[in-house]
N, C-alpha and C positions, 0 to 999 in steps of 0.2 A: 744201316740199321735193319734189322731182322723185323719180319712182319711175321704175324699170327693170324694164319687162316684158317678160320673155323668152320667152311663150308662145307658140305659133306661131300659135294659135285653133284648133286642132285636136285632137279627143280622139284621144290616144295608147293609150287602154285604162287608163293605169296607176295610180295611185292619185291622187286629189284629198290634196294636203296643205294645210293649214289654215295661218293666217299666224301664226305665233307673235310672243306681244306681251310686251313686258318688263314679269314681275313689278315693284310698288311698292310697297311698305308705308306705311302712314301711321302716323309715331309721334308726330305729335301729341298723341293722346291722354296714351300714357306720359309723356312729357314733361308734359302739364298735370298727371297722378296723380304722378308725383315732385315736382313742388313743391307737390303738397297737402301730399305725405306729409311732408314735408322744413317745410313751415310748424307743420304739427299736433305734432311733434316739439318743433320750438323752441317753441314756445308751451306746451305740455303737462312738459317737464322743467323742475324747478327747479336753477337752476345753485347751486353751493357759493358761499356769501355770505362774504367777509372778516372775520375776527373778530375785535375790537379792541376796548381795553379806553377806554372812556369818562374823559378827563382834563380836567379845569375848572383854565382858566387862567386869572390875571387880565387884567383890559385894560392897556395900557400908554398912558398918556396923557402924555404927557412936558410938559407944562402942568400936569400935578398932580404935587404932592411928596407923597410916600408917608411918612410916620411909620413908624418898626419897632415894633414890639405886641412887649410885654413878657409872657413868658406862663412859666406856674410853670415853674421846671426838674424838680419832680419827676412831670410828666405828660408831660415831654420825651422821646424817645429817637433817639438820634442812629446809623444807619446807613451806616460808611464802606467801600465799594467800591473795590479795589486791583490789583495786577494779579495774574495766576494764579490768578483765582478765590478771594481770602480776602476777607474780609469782617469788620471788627469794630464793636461795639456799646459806646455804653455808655449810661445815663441820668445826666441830666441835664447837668452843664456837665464840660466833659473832667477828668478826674483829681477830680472830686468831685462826687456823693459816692461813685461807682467809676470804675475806672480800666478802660479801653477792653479788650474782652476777645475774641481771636479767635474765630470761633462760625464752624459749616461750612452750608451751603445745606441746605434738605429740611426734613422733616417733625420730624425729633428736634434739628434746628438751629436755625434762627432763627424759626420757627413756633414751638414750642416757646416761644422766649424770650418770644416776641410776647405769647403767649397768657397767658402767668405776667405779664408786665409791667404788660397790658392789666386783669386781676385785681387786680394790688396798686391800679393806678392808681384803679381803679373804687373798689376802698374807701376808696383816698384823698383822692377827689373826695368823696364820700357824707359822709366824716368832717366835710372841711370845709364842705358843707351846698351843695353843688353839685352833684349824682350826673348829671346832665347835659353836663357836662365829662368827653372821655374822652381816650387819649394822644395825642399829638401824635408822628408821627414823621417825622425828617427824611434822608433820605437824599442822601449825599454819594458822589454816584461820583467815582473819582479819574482822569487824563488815561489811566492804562493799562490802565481797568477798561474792560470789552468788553460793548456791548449785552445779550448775553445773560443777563449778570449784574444788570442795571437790568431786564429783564423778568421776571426769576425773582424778585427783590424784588419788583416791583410785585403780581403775582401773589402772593405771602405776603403782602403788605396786602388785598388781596381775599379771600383763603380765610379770614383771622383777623379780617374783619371791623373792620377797623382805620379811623374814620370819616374821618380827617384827617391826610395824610401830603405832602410838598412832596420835590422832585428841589430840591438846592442844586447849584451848582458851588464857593461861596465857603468856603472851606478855614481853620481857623484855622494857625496856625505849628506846635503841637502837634502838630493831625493830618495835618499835609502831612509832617513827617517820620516820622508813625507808619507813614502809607503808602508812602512810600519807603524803610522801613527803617534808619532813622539812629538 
């Protein structure tokens, strides 16, 4: 680049000015120290893990015919899901040997029942010389019943310890009008 010099080559007397040069900063560095800092971070926090509850399902092999297992009805207990949040219960086969009984969510609700059913059943297994056998429970959510209700059950199988519990959709005629209200 060509420069333009205006001095005459003569000293004027008057002050020598110095050439001033453009400040530069190098921010290099900062930039390498922000993505230390920015790496040491991610690697050093632990992010919140999704929490879910562990469900074994069987295989479907559509080459194998599956047999239906005949299992007592008094280790049974059947949980039907409906809409606005009710919920009823009975043991064993519908209308016998009780009859489906509305019960509310929570700890005084169907924990509660869980935990008493769970008790009889367990002396009832022992009695019959199998205490190894414990209830069976089957819940049946209904077309208007809302996820939230299928996780709040599942979670009351978990808290009560409940070893063996199945989600059906298959409705008998009974209980598709108990849950419709007819």
């Amino acid at each position: 680049m060509a420069e333009l010099n205006t001095d005459s080559g003569g000293d004027k007397g008057g002050k020598v000015r110095s050439k001033k040069q453009n400040s530069k900063v190098d921010l290099t560095a900062m930039v390498d120290l922000a993505f230390l800092l920015i790496t040491f971070f991610m690697l050093t926090t632990s992010l919140s893990k999704p929490q879910a509850m562990s469900l074994g399902l069987p295989d479907k092999d559509p080459k194998e015919k599956v047999e239906d297992m005949k299992v007592d009805e008094n280790r049974t207990m059947t949980i039907l899901l409906g809409d606005n949040d009710q919920m009823y219960f009975y043991m064993g086969i519908i209308n016998s040997p009780m009859a489906p009984k509305l019960i509310a969510y929570g700890k005084d609700g169907i924990r509660k029942e869980l935990i008493k059913r769970k008790k009889d059943v367990a002396a009832y297994t022992a009695a019959k010389g199998n205490p190894e056998q414990g209830m069976i429970v089957i819940i049946k959510p209904g077309k208007k019943s809302n996820y939230k209700n299928v996780v709040d059950v599942l979670d009351e199988m978990a808290i009560s310890s409940i070893p063996t519990y199945t989600i059906v959709n298959d409705f008998l005629p009974e209980e598709q009008k108990l849950l419709e209200g007819k």
